[in-house]
Every structure is written in C-alpha cells, then in structure tokens.
TORPA-4810 file (N, C-alpha, C, O; in nm, 3 decimals):
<nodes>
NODE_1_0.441_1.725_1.299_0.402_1.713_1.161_0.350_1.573_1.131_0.280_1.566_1.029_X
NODE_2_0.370_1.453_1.202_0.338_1.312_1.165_0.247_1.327_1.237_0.269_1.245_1.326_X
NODE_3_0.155_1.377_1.260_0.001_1.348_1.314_-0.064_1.423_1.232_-0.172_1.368_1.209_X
NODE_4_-0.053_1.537_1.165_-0.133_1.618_1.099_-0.195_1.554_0.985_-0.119_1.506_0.901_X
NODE_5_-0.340_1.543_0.962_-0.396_1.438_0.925_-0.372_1.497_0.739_-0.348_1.401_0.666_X
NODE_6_-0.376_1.598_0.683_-0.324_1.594_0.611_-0.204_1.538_0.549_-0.187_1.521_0.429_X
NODE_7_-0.114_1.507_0.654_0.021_1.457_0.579_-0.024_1.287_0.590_0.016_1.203_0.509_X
NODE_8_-0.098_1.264_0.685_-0.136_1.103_0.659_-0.217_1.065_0.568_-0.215_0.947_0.533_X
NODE_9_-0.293_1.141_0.518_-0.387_1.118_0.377_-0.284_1.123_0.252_-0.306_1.064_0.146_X
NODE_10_-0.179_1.191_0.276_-0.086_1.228_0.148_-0.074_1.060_0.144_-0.123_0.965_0.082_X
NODE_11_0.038_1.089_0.262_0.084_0.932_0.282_0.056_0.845_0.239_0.093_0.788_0.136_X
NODE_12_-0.054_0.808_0.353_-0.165_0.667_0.256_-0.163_0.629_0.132_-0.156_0.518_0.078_X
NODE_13_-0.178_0.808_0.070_-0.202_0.749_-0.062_-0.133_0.735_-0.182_-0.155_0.698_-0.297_X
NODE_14_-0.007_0.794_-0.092_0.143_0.703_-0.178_0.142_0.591_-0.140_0.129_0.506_-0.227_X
NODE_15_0.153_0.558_-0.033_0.135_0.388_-0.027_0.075_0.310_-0.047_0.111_0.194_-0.061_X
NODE_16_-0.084_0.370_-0.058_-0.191_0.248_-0.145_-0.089_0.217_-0.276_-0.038_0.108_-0.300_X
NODE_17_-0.071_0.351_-0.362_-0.035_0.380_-0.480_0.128_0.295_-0.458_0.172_0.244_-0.561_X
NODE_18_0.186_0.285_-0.374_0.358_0.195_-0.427_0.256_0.034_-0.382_0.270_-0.058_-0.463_X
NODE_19_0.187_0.016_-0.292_0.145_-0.141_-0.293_0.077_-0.161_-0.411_0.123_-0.245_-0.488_X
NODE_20_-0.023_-0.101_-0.442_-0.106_-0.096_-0.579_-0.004_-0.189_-0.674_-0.029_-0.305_-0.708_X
NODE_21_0.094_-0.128_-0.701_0.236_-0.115_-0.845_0.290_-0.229_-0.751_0.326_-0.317_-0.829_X
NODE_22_0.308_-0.260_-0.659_0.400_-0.373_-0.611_0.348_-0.486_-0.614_0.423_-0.581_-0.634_X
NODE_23_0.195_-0.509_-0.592_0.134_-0.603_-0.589_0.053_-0.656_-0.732_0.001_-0.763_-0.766_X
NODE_24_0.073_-0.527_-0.795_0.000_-0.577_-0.902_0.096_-0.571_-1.036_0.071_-0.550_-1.155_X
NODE_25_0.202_-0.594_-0.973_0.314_-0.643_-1.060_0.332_-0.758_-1.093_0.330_-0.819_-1.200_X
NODE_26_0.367_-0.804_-0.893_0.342_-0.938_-0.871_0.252_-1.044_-0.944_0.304_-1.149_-0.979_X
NODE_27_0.131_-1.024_-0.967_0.022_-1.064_-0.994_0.052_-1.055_-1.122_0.055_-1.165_-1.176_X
NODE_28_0.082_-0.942_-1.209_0.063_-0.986_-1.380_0.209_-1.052_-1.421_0.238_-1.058_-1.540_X
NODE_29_0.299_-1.100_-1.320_0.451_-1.174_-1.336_0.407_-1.353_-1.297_0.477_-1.455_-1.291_X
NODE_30_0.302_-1.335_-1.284_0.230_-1.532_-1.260_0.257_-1.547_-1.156_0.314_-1.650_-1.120_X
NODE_31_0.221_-1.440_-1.061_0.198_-1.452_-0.897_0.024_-1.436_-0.858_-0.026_-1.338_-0.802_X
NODE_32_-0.048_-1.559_-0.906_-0.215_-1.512_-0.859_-0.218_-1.469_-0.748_-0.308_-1.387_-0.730_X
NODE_33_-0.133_-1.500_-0.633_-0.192_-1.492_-0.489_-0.229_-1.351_-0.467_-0.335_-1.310_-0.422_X
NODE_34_-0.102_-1.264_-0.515_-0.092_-1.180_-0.530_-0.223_-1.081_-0.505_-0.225_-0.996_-0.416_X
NODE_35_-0.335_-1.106_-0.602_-0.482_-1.033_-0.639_-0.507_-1.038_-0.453_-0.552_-0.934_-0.403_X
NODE_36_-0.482_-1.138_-0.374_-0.562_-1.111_-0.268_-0.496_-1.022_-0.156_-0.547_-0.996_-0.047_X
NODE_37_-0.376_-0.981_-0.202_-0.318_-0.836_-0.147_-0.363_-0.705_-0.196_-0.355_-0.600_-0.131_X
NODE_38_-0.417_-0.721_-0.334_-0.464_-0.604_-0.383_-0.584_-0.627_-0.300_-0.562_-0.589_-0.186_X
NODE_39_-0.671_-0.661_-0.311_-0.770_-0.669_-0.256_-0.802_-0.636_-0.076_-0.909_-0.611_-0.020_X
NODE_40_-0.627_-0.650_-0.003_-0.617_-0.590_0.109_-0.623_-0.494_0.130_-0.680_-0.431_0.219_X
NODE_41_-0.529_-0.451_0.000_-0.492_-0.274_0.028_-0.575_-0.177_0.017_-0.544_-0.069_0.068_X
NODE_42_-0.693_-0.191_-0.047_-0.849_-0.123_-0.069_-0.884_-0.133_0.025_-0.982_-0.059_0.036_X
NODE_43_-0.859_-0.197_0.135_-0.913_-0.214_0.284_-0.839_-0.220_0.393_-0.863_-0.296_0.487_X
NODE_44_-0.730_-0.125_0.388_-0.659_-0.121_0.475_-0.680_0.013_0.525_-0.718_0.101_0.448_X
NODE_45_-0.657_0.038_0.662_-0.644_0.190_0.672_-0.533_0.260_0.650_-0.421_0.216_0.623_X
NODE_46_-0.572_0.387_0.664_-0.450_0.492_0.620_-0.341_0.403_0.713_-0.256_0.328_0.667_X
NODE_47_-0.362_0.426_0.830_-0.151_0.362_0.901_-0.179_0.233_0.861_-0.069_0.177_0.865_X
NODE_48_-0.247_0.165_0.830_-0.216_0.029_0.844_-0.119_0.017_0.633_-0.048_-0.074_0.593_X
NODE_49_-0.139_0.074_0.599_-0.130_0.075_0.453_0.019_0.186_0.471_0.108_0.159_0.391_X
NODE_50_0.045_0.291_0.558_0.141_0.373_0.553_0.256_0.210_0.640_0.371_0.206_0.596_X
NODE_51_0.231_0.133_0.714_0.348_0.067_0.787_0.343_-0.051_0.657_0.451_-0.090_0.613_X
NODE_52_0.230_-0.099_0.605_0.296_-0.213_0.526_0.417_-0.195_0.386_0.496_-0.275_0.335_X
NODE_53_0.382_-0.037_0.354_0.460_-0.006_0.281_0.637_0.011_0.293_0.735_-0.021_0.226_X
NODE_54_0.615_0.063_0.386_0.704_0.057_0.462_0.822_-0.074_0.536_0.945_-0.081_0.538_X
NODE_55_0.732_-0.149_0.582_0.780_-0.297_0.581_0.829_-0.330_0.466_0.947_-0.365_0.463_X
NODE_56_0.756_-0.328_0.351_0.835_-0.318_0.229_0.946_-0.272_0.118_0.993_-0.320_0.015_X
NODE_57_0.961_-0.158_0.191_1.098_-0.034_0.183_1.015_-0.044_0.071_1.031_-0.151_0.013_X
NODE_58_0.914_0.048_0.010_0.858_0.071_-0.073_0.782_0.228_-0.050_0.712_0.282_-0.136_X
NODE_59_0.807_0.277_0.063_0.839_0.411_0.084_0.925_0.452_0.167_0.947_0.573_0.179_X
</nodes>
C-alpha cells in the first residue's frame, strides 16, 4: 500500500498542507525566515515533503 501512487499524492498533500500551517504560522508569529520554507515546500517533491513532515511529527 506505501507505494501505490495514489496514497502518495494523498500524502503529499497533507503534508504540503501541515508544512503550509506550520510554516506559515511561524512566519505571521515574527519568524521572517520562515517565508523561505514556504517557498521550499512548493518545491519539494511528493517524498521529499511526505519525510519533512514527518521529521516534524506533523504527520
């Protein structure tokens, strides 16, 4: 089931979506740096965006 590319598109895009909210929390709490993580996560790929979330216990 963790290869089926459907469940990695789900994925992804809960985790764009919890970094999205994590980072751009950061950022409107007077963390500028912040913007240049958002700006990662639009450019991350699906696993690369499913493990950072993750690193984050944010999924």
């Amino acid at each position: 089931m963790e290869h089926d590319p459907f469940w990695i598109r789900q994925a992804a895009a809960a985790a764009r979506e919890a970094l999205t909210d994590y980072y751009g929390t950061a950022f409107t709490c007077g963390m500028p740096a912040a913007m240049a993580d958002l700006s990662h996560v639009e450019m991350m790929s699906d696993e690369e965006a499913i493990e950072e979330a993750r690193r984050l216990h944010l999924i």
